[in-house]
N, C-alpha and C positions, 0 to 999 in steps of 0.2 A: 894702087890699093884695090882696084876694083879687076883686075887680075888675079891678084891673093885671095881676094876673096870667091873669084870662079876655081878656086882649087879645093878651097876650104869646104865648100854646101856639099854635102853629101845625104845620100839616102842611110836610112837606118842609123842615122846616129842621132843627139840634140846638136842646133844647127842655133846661133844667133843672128836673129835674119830684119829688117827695118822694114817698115809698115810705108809703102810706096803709095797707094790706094786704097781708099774706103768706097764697096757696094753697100746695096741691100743686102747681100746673100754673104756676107764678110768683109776679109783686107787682103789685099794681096801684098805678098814681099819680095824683096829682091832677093832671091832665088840662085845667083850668080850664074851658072851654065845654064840654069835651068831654065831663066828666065825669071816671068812673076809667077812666085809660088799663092795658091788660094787659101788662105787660114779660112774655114765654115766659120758663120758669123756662132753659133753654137760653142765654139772655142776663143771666139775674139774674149780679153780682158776687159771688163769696165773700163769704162773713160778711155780704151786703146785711141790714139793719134797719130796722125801723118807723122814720121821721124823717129816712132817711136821702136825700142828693140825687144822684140819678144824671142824667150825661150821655148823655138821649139824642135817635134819630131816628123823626119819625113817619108814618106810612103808613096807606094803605088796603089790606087784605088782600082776598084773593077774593071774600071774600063780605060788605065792605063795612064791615067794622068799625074802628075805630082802632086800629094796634098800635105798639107801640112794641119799638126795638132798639136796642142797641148799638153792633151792627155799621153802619158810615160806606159810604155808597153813592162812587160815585166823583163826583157833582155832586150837588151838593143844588139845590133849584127855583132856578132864576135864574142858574145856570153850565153851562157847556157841558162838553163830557167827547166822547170817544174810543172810541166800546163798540161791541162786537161783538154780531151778530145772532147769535141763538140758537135762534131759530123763526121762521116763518110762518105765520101760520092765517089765518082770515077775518074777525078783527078786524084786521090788521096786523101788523107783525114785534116781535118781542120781544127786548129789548137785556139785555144782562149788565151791570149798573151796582154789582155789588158787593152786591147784598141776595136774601133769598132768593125774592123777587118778584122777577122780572123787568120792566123797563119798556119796557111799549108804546107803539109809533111807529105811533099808527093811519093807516090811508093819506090819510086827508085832508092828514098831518103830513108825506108823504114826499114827495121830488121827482119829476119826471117819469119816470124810473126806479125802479122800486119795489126794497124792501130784497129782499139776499138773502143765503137762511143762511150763517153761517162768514165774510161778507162785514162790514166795519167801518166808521164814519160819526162822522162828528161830529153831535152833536145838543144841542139845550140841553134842559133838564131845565124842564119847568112843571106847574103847578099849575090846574085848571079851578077857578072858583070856585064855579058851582053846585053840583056832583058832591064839588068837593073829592078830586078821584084826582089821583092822578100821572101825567104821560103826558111822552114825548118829540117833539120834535118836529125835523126834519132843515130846516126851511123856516127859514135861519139868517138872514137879511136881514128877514123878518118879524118879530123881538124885537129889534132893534138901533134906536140912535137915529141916525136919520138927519142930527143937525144935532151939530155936533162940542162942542155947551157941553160944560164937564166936564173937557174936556180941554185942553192945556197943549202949545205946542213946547215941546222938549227936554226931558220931562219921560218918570219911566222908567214902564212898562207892562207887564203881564201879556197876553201875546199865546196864541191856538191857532190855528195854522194850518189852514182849514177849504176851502179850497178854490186854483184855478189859473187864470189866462188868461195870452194871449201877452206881457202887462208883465210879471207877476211870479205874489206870493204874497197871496192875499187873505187875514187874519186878524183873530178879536176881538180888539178892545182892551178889556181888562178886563171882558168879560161883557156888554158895551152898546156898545160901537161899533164898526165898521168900516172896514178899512184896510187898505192895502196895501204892500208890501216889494216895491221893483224888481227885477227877477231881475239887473241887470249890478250890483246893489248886495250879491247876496248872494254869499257865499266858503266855506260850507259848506253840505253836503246839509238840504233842508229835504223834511221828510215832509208829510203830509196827518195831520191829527191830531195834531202835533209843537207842545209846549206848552217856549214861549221867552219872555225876558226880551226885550223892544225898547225905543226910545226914539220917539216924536213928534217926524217931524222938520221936518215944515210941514204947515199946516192952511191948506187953500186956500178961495180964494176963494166955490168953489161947495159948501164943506161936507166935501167929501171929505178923506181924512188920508192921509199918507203918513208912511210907518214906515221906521226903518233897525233893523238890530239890535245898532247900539254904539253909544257916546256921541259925538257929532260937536262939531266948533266945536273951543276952546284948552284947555275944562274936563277934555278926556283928552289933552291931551300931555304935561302932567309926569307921567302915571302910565304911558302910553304909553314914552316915554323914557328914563325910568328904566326898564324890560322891556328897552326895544333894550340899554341897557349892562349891566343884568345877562347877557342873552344874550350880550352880547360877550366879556365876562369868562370863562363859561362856555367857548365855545368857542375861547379863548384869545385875542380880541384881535382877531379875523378873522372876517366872515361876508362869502359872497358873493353880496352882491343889492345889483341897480342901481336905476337910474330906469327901467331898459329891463327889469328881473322884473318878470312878471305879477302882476296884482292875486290871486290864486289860490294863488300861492306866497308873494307877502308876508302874507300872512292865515295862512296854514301856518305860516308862521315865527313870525310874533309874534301873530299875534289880533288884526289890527287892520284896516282899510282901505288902501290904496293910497295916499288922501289925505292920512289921522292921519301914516301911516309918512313923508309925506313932509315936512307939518309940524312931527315928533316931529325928524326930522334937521335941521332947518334951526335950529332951538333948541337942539341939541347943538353943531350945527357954533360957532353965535355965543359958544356957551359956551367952546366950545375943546376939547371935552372929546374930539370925534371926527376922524377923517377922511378925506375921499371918495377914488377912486382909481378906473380906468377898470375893477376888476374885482370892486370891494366898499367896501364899507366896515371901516376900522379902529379900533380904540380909543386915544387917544394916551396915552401915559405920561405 
């Protein structure tokens, strides 16, 4: 047991670690390789006790030791995150990620542009393994796998929007890959740093993925459809959008694509349940 468990404690990630020692100045835990890791009494839980398991995160402090905390950074190693620079020196720029260390994006990590204060970035969160420190790093195509195993069309994803070109939105999918959202595909404001649910919607040829951010294909137009006639009922029976409203405004109305909206109707229409008119759509009694 106490082998597995020297495999398990790692830095940068949450560790469940037992309370071996109570100071004045905290508790220490059993650590596994590490030895006794120090929780600051500042982080100890009310009523913590000898035996007891606390959830926590681990780090290297300034001056190189093992600490352990409580407090949840905003990415732990192997996830990207949103953070704002908070300095510059001449190691490189220092991120606010939630802990009371900041994380360093040394310049070898930054892009051609170097960071600047007050200014915000996406960066993935790693681990060096000689040193064993935490660093960030902004070079977000260098942690991704370039070859789409893993993944799945139509299948849903964890996306961050990390950068732009003249297609579209380039975003992670799920912390390891790469991809992109059409810009004539998207219907609402996407930011830089902007963490969205999408779906995989082809995985082509040369490796590359391409993303939408709703469900496409027949598997969303009964949920789809059913919205259009709740909304109709709602607005008594009458809404006015054609074939000829924008793809911009039918996403406003209902949440959906231009495409779904337009297969979500033609499955109404077969039902009977609606019907078209040169200035909207009706609900039939």
């Amino acid at each position: 047991m106490e082998e597995e468990q020297k495999k398990i404690v790692q830095i940068g990630i949450y560790n469940h670690l037992k309370v071996i020692k109570k100071v004045d100045f905290g508790v220490y835990l059993e650590g596994g390789k590490f030895g006794e890791v120090l929780l600051p009494a500042r982080y100890v839980p009310g009523g913590c006790k000898i035996g007891d398991i606390i959830e926590v995160f681990l780090y290297k402090d300034s001056e190189d030791r093992i600490i352990a905390t409580t407090e949840k950074p905003y990415a732990k190693v192997g996830e990207f995150a949103f953070l704002k620079a908070v300095e510059v020196s001449q190691f490189g720029a220092f991120l606010d990620w939630g802990l009371m260390k900041d994380l360093l994006v040394p310049f070898r990590e930054q892009r051609e542009n170097q960071m600047e204060k007050g200014k915000w970035y996406v960066v993935r969160v790693c681990l060096d393994e000689k040193t064993e420190r935490i660093f960030g790093s902004a070079r977000i195509e260098k942690y991704l796998d370039k070859e789409p195993s893993g993944c799945r069309e139509k299948e849903e994803v964890d996306l961050i929007i990390y950068g732009k070109n003249d297609l579209g939105f380039k975003a992670v999918i799920n912390n390891s890959h790469i991809g992109l959202v059409y810009k004539n595909e998207v219907f609402v404001p996407l930011e830089i740093g902007q963490k969205v649910k999408g779906y995989v919607k082809k995985i082509k040829e040369d490796g590359k993925i391409d993303l939408c951010l709703q469900k496409e294909g027949y598997e969303k137009i009964g949920g789809a459809a059913e919205d259009i006639l709740e909304k109709l009922k709602k607005a008594g029976g009458f809404i006015a959008v054609t074939d000829k409203s924008a793809p911009e405004f039918i996403y406003g109305m209902f949440g959906i694509s231009k495409k779904t909206y337009k297969k979500s109707i033609g499955a109404l229409l077969k039902k009977k349940l609606i019907a078209i008119s040169d200035d909207g759509i009706r609900l039939k009694k």
